[in-house]
Each structure stands twice: as structure tokens, then as C-alpha cells.
PLY file of the C-alpha trace (Angstrom):
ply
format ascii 1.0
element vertex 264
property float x
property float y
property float z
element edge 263
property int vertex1
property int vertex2
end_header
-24.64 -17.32 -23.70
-20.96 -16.31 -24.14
-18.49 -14.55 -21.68
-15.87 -12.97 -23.54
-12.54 -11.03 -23.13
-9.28 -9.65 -24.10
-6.41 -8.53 -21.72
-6.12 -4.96 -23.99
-2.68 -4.61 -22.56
-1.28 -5.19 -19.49
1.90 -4.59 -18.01
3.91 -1.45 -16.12
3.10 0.78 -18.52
-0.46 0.68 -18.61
-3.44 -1.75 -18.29
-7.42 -2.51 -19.37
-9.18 -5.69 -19.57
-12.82 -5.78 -22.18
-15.18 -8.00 -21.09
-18.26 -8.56 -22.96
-21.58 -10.46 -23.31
-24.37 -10.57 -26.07
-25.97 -7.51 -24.36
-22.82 -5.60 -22.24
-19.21 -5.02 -22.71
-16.89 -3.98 -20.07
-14.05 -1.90 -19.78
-11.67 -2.70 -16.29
-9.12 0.07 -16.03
-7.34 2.47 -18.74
-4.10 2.91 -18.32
-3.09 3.87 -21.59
-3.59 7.68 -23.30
-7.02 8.00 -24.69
-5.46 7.84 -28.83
-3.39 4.45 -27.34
-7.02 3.31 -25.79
-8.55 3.85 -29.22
-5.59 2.20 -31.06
-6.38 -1.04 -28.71
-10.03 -1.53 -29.36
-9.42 -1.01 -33.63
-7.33 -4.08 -32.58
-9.92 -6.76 -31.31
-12.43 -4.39 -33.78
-14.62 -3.26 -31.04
-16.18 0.54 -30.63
-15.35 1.93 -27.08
-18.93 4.05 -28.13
-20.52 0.42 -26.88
-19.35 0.28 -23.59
-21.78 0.11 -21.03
-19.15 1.35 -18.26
-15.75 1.29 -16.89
-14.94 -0.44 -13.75
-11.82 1.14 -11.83
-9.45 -1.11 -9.68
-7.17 1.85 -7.98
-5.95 4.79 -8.61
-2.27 4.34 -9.92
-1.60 6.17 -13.54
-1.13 2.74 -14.97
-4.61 2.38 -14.68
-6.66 5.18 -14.78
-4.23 7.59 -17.34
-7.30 7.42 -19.93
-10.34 6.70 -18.13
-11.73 10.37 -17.96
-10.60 10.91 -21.66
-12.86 8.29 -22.89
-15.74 8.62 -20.29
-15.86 12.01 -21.55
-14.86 11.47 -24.81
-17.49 8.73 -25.45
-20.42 9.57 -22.31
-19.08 6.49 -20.45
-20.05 5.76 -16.79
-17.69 5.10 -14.92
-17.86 2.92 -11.36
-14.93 2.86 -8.18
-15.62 2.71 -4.63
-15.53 5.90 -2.88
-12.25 6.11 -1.55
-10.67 5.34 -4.88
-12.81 8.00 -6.58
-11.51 10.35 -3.85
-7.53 10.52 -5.05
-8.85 9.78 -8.54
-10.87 12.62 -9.28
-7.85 15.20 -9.49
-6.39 12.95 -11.76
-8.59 12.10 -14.36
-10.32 16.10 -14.87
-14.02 16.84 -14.77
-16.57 14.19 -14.86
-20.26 15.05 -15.32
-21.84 13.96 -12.18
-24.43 11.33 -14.24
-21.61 9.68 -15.37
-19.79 9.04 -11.61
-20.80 6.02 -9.99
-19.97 3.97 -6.55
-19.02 0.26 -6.46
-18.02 0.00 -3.05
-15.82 -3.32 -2.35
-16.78 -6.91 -1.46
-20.43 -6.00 -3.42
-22.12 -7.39 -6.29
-23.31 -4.75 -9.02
-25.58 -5.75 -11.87
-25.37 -5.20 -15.74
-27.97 -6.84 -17.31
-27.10 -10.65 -16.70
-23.59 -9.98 -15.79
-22.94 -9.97 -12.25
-19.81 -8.35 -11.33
-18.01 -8.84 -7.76
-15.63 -6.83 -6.21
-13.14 -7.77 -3.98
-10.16 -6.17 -1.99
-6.80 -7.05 -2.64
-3.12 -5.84 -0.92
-1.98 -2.66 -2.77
-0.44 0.28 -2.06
-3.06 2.82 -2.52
-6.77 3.96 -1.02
-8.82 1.57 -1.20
-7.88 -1.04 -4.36
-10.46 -3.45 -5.39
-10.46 -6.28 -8.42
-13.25 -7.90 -9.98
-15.03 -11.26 -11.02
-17.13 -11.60 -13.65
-20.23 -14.47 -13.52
-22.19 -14.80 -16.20
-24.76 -17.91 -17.46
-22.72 -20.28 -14.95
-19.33 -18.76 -16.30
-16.91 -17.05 -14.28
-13.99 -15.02 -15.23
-11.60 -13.36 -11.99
-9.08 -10.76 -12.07
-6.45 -10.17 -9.59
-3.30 -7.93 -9.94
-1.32 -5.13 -8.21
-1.62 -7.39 -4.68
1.24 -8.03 -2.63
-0.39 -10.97 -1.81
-3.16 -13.46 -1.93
-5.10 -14.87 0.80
-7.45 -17.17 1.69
-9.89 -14.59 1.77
-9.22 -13.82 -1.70
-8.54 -17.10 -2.73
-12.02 -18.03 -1.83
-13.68 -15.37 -3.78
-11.49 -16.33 -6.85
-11.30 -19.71 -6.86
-12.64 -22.47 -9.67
-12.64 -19.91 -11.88
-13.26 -20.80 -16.00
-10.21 -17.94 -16.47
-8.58 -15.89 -14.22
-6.19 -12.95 -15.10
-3.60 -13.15 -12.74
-0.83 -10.95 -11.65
2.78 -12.10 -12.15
4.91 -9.52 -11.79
8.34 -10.27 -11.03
11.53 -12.68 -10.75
12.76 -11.79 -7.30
16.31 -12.45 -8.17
15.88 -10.00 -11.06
14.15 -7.68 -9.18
16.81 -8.02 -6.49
19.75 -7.80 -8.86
18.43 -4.91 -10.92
18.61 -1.20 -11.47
15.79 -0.13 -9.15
16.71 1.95 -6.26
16.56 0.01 -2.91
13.00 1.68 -1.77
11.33 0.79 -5.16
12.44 -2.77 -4.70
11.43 -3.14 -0.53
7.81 -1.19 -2.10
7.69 -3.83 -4.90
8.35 -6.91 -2.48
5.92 -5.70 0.21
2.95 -6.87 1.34
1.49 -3.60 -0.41
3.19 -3.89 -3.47
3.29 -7.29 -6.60
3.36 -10.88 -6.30
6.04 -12.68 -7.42
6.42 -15.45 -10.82
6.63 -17.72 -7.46
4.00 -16.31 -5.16
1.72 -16.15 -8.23
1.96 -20.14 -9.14
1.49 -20.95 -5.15
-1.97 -18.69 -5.28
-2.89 -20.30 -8.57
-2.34 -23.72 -7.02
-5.08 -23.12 -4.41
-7.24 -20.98 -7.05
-7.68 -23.52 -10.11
-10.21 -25.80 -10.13
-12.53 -28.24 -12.19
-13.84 -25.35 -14.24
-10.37 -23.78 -15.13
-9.32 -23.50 -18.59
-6.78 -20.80 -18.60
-4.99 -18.02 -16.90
-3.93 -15.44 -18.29
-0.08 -14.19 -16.91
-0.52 -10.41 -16.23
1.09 -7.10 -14.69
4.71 -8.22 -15.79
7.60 -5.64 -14.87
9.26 -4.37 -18.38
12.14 -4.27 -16.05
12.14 -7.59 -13.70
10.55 -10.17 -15.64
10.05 -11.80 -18.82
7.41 -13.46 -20.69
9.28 -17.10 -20.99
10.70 -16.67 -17.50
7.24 -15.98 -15.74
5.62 -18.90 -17.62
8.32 -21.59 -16.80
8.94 -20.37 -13.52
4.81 -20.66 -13.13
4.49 -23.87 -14.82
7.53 -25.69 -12.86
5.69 -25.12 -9.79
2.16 -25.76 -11.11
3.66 -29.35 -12.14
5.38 -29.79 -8.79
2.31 -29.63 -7.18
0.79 -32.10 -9.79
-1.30 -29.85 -12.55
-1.34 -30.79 -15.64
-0.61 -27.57 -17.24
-1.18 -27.38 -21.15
-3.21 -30.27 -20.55
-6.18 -29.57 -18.34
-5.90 -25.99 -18.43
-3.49 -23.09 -20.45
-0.68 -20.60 -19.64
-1.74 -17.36 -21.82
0.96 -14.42 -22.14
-0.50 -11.11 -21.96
1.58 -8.00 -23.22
1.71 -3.51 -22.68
0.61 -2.81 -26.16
-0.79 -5.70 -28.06
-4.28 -6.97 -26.86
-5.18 -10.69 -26.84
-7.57 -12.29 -28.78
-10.67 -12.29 -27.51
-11.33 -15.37 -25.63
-14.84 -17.15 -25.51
-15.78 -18.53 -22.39
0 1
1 2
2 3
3 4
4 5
5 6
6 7
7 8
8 9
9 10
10 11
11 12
12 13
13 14
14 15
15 16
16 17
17 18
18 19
19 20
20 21
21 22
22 23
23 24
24 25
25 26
26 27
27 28
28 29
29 30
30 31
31 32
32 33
33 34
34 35
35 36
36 37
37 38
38 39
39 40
40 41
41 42
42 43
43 44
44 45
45 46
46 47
47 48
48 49
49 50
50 51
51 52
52 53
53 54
54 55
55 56
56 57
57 58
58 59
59 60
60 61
61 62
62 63
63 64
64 65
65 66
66 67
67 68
68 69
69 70
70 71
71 72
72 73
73 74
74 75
75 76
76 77
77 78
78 79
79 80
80 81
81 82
82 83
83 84
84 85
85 86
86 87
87 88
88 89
89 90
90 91
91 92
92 93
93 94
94 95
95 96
96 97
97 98
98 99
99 100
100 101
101 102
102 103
103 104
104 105
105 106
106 107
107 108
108 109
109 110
110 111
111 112
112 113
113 114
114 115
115 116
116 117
117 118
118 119
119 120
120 121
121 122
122 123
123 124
124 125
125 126
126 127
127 128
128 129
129 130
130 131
131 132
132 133
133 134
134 135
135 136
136 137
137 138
138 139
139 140
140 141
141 142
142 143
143 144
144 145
145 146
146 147
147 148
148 149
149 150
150 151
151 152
152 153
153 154
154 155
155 156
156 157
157 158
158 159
159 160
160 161
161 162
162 163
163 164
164 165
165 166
166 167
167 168
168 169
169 170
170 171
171 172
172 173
173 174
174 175
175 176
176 177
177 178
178 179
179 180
180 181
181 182
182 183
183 184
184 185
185 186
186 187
187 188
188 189
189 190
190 191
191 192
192 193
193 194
194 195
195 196
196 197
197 198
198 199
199 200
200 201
201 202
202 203
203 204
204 205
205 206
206 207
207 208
208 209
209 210
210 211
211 212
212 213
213 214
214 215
215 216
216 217
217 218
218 219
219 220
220 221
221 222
222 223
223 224
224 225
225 226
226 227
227 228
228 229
229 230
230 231
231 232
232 233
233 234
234 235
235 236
236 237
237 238
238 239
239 240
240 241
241 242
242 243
243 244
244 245
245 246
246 247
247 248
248 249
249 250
250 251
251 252
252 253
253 254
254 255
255 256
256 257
257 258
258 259
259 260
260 261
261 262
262 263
């Protein structure tokens, strides 16, 4: 019994996350154009035709730009909580009503043997949830677009085997940069993304005896970069004494490449 995944792409410009077993597979968010969706699963040579759903965090275009193409494209169900489904549905065009589906936050639903947990987190729109998978003992935990973590959410996340984990932006980039000065105050807010900083203080109190890897995710294109997030990340990891490439890995994640998939 196997829990497996690849971050499909992840990033400003778009983001999904496949999670599979021997009997489901998964599909968290589509950010990316229905052809660009496509594209992504030829990649880790997987048929979107298989999926047995796709699980929405929030209603941002990043995340939802292809969802209704490939629920309707492919008969795909598709599952958000009801206030996300509420500023979704102009987005995203007609869905067939046997293919709409409620996962209300801080619930468990069941596919088969996978369990799958939602959980709020701190974003700017309705109601934004992320997700956990458990599955034979295993236990996989996403968590981006916050602009924050927690205890609450620390607890629900923590001792994971692999989390996915937001790490948006450098705040002296972001600070410095091009962005006009109410992008940057939205960015920095408590409704907005966690810094390369915030993010390795949250991991600190998140990893556990289980962990293996986490997976860097959600960088700005504009206020971050792939070797700054992971030094700035591992610096503090070590400061507070984890053994990082050691007892557990630092995985980039990228907007149009997938990952390999990972076995769990």
C-alpha cells in the first residue's frame, strides 16, 4: 500500500497537486488551461480520464482556471465547500449537477481507503480550505496560499511523511520590488502568503519522526527564487537543530514542470 504524488506545477501562475493510490488518484486544484492540464499529466504519464475527483482549495484563477474544462471535459466530480463553490461557479461555466459535490472544512471525506481531511487556512478569499491525505498509516499534508500558520493548523499538519508547503516570498524582495504598495501590504497580510522565513518557523513545529520531505511550493515568479527559498529555509531549519538532507529532504517544486512522482 503506496501513497503517491507529484506537485503538477505550482507557483503564481497556476497550481495542481495528483495524488494517487492502487485504487484512487486525486487531482487538488487546476490552475493551469485545460490543453496546459493535459500537457502536465503526459508528463508523469498518467490519464486525467482516471481521476476519481478534484478537490478545490479556493477560488483564485491560479487554481481553479481548468477545473470545469476537465470535469467536463473528462465527467470528473468535483468537491469544495459551499462557500467556495459559491464565487466559483461563475468562474468555471456549467457543471452538471451529478458532478458538484460539498466538502465542507475541518471534515473527513472518504475515497476508497484514502481518507482526505480538510482544514482552513488564512487566505484572502470565501472560505479557503487545504487538505491531508492518510492512507495505510501514511500521511501526506498540503498547505499554501495562508498568511499564516497556527497552532490550530499546525496540529492538523503535523508529523507528516511529506508535506507540500507554501513558501512564497523573500520579504526584502518583495519589499524592494516592482509591486505596487497594496499588492505588497495584501501579500504580507495575515490574508495573503507566508514568507521563505515564516515557512521554515511553521515547518519547525510541523516535522516530525515520520517526515521525509517537504516539498517548497507557491513561489512568487516575481519575489523569490528557488535557491533563495531553500537556503533561506534550510538556515533556519539547522538553527533550530534539523538535520536537513539528512533526516528528511528539501524538494523544489516549479509553474510548468511536474515532479516526479514520489512514493510514500
Amino acid at each position: 500500500m503506496t501513497l503517491r504524488f507529484s506537485v503538477l506545477a505550482s507557483g503564481s501562475t497556476g497550481n495542481a497537486i495528483y495524488v494517487e493510490t492502487d485504487e484512487q488518484a486525486i487531482l487538488v486544484d487546476a490552475g493551469l488551461s485545460g490543453k496546459q492540464m493535459d500537457l502536465l499529466f503526459q508528463q508523469i504519464e498518467r490519464d486525467p480520464k482516471q481521476l476519481n475527483g478534484i478537490l478545490v482549495t479556493h477560488e483564485h484563477s491560479d487554481h481553479i482556471k481548468g477545473v470545469g474544462v476537465l470535469a467536463r471535459k473528462y465527467k470528473l466530480p468535483i468537491y469544495a465547500n459551499e462557500k467556495t463553490w459559491r464565487e466559483m461557479s461563475p468562474l468555471i461555466g456549467e457543471i452538471p449537477t451529478d458532478l458538484k459535490f460539498t466538502f465542507p472544512v475541518d471534515t473527513v471525506h472518504t475515497f476508497g481507503n484514502l481518507d482526505i481531511e480538510s482544514f482552513a487556512v488564512s487566505h484572502d478569499a470565501a472560505e479557503p480550505m487545504f487538505y491531508i491525505f492518510h492512507y495505510g498509516g501514511k500521511k501526506l499534508a498540503v498547505i499554501t496560499d495562508t498568511g499564516y500558520v497556527n497552532d490550530r493548523m499546525i496540529g492538523k499538519i503535523k508529523n507528516a511523511d511529506y508535506f507540500i508547503f507554501e513558501s512564497n516570498h523573500d520579504v526584502e524582495m518583495l519589499r524592494m520590488g516592482k509591486y505596487p504598495w497594496s499588492i505588497k501590504r495584501r501579500i504580507l497580510s495575515d490574508v495573503g502568503h507566508v514568507s521563505n522565513e515564516d515557512a521554515a518557523v511553521a515547518m519547525s513545529e510541523s516535522i516530525g519522526d515520520n517526515t521525509k520531505g517537504i516539498y517548497l511550493a507557491h513561489l512568487s515568479k516575481d519575489n523569490n527564487m528557488k535557491e533563495l527559498a531553500r537556503m533561506s529555509v534550510t538556515q533556519i531549519l539547522q538553527k533550530k537543530g534539523f538535520a536537513v538532507g539528512e533526516s528528511f529532504s528539501l524538494y523544489d517544486t516549479d509553474p510548468k514542470t511536474p515532479t516526479p512522482i514520489k512514493v510514500i
